[in-house]
C-alpha positions in Angstrom: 0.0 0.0 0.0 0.9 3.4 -0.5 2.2 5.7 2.2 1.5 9.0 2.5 4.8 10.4 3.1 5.6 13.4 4.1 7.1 16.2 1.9 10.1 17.0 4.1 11.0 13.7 6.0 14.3 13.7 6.4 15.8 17.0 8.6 19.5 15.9 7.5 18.8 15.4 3.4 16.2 17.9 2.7 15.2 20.4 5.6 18.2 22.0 6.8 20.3 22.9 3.0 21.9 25.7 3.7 19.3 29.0 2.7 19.7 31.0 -0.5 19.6 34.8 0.0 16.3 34.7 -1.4 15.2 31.9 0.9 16.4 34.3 3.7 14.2 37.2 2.1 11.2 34.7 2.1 11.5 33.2 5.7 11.7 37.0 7.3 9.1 38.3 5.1 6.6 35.1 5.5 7.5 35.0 9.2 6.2 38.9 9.8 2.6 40.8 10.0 1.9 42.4 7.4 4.3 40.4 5.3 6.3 43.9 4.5 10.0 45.5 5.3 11.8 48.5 4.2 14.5 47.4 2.1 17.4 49.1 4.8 15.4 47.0 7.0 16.1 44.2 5.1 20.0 44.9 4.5 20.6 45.0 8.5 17.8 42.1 9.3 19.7 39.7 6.6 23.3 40.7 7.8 23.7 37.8 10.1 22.9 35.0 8.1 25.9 35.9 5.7 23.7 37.6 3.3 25.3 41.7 2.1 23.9 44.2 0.8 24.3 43.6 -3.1 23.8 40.0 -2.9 20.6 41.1 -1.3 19.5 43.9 -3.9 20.8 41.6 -6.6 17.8 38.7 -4.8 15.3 41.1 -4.5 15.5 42.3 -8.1 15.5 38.9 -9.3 12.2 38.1 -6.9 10.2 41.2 -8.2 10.9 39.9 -11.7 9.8 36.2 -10.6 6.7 37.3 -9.3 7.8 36.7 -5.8 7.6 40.2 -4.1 6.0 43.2 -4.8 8.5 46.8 -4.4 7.0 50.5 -4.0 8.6 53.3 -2.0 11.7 51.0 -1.0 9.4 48.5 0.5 9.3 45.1 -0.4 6.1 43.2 0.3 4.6 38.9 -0.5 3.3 38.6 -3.8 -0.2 37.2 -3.8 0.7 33.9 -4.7 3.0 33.9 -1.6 0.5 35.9 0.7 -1.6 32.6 -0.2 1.1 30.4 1.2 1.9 32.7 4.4 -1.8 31.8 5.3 -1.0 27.8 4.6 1.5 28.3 7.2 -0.1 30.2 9.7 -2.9 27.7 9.4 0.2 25.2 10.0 1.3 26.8 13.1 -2.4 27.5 14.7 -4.6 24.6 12.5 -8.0 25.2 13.8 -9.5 21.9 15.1 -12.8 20.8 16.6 -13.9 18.2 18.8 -13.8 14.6 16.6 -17.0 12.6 17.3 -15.7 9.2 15.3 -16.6 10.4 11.8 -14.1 10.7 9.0 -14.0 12.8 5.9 -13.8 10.8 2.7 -12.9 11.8 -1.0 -13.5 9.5 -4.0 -12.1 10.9 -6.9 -14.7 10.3 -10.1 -12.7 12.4 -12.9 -11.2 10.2 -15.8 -9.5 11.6 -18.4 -7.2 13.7 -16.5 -3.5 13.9 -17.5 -0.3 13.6 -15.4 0.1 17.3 -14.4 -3.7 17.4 -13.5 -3.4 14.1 -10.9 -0.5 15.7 -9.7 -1.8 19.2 -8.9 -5.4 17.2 -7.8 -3.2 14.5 -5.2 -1.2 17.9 -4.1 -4.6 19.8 -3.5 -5.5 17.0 -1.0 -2.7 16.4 0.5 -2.6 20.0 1.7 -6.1 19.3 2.8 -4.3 16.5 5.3 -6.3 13.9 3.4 -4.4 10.7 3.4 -4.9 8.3 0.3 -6.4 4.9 1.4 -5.8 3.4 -2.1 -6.0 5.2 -5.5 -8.4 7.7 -5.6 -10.0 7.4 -2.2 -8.7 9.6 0.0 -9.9 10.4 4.1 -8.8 11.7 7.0 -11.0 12.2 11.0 -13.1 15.0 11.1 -12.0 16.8 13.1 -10.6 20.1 11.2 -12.7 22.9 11.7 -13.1 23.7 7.6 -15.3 22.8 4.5 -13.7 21.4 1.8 -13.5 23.8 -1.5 -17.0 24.0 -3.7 -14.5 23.3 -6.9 -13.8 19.9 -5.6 -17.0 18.3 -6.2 -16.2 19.1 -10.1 -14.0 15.7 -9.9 -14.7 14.0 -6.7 -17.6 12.8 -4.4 -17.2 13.3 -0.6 -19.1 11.6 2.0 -18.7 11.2 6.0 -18.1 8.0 7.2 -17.0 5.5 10.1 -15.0 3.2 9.1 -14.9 -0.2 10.2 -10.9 -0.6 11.0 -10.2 0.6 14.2 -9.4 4.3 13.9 -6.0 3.9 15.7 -4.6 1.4 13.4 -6.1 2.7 10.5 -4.5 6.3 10.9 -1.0 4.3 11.6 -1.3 2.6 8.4 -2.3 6.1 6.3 0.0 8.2 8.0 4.2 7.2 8.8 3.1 9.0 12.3 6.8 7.6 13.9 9.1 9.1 10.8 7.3 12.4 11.3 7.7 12.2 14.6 11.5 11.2 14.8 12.1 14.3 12.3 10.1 17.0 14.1 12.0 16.1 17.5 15.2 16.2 15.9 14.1 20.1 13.8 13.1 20.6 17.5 16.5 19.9 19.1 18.6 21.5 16.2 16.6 24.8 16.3 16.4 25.3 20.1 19.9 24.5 20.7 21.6 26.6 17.9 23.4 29.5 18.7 24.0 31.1 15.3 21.1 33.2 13.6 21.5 31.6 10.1 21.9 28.0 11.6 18.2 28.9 13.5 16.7 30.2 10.7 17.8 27.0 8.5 16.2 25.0 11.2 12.8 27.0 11.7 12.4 27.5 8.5 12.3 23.2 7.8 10.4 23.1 11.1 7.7 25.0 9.1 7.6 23.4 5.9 7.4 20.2 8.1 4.5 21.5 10.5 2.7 22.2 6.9 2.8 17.8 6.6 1.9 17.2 10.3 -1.5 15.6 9.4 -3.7 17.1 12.5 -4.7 13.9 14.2 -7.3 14.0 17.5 -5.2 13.4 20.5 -6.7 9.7 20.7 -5.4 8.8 17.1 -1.7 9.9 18.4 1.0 8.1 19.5 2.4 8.7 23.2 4.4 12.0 23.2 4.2 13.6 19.9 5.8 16.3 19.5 3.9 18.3 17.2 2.5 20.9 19.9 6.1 21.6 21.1 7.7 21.7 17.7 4.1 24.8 16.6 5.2 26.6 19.9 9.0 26.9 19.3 7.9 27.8 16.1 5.8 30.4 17.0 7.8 32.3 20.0 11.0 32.1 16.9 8.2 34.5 15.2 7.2 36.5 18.4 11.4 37.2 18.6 11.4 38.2 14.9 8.8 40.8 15.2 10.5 41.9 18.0 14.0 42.2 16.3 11.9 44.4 13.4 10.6 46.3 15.8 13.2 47.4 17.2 14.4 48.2 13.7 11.8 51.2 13.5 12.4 54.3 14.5 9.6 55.8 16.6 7.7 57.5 14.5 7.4 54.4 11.8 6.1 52.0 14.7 
């Protein structure tokens, strides 16, 4: 059977590459509300993670042109696209949840005739959704997130509540690698809290998001003993709460 695997699950080979300059640009500005700095904030905020000042400017022309930022007055701000994801990742860091009461959500797909790109963009859509795939094309998760599934999706799909017959434990063990993700967010935990340099933090909070975006939102009675996904959200978010801080700090009075 399939597993649904998660997109970053291994910290050593994949989470914590070294970050571009423009990786750098992207963590500050997607880690800060409203998603917009000066660019001399920028030059002194990027400083310690190696990145200067033309190597910066030379990044931030580059992401205007991509479609990644948006400049006016010397103040660089998220694109739309990547306002889009900020809110993916806010969701990540605060999911909103609701009591579970035994039902699941399920997700048959019905659409034939699709091509590659479109069953990759559709099995992308729902995994974002943290649906797991049982077996091609049917696709669950517990109901227990507290949001409706997108109109658009009933174009291709049929959804339905059910109870399945498997005990839910087991069945979420066998949909989910709940140990690997587990084993990975301790050790993004452990790397991030115990680093002393800025860029070597940032390299680890910034895999610690991108693997809180896979966490798959279980009810407490699905999980296994100790997982850390609470602790790895609330590192996560007093990193953020020290950000805005540094920025702050960064204003001068008048500009606060």
């Amino acid at each position: 059977m399939r597993m649904n695997v998660p997109a970053e699950p291994d910290a050593d080979a994949a989470g914590l590459r070294p970050l571009s300059a423009r990786s750098v640009v992207l963590s500050l500005l997607l880690g800060v509300h409203p998603p917009r700095l000066p660019v001399k904030d920028l030059v002194r905020l990027v400083e310690p993670f190696g990145v200067g000042g033309s190597t910066l400017r030379a990044a931030l022309s580059r992401m205007v042109a991509a479609g990644d930022l948006r400049r006016g007055d010397a103040v660089y701000r998220l694109s739309d696209r990547l306002l889009a994801r900020q809110r993916r990742q806010d969701e990540a860091v605060r999911p909103r949840t609701r009591a579970w009461d035994g039902d699941w959500e399920m997700v048959v797909i019905t659409a034939t005739g699709r091509g590659p790109a479109e069953r990759a963009d559709l099995r992308a859509r729902l995994t974002a959704l943290r649906l797991a795939e049982l077996r091609e094309g049917v696709w669950l998760r517990p109901a227990n997130l507290d949001r409706p599934l997108p109109g658009d999706l009933r174009q291709v799909a049929l959804t339905y509540t059910a109870r399945p017959d498997e005990p839910p434990r087991e069945l979420a063990a066998r949909l989910w690698p709940l140990a690997d993700w587990a084993a990975t967010a301790r050790s993004l935990l452990a790397r991030a809290t115990g680093a002393d340099h800025p860029a070597v933090r940032l390299t680890a909070y910034a895999a610690a998001v991108r693997h809180l975006l896979t966490d798959p939102v279980l009810p407490a009675a699905l999980l296994p003993a100790d997982w850390p996904g609470e602790d790895l959200r609330r590192a996560y978010a007093d990193y953020r709460r020290e950000l805005a801080t540094t920025l702050g700090a960064l204003e001068p009075e008048g500009e606060r």
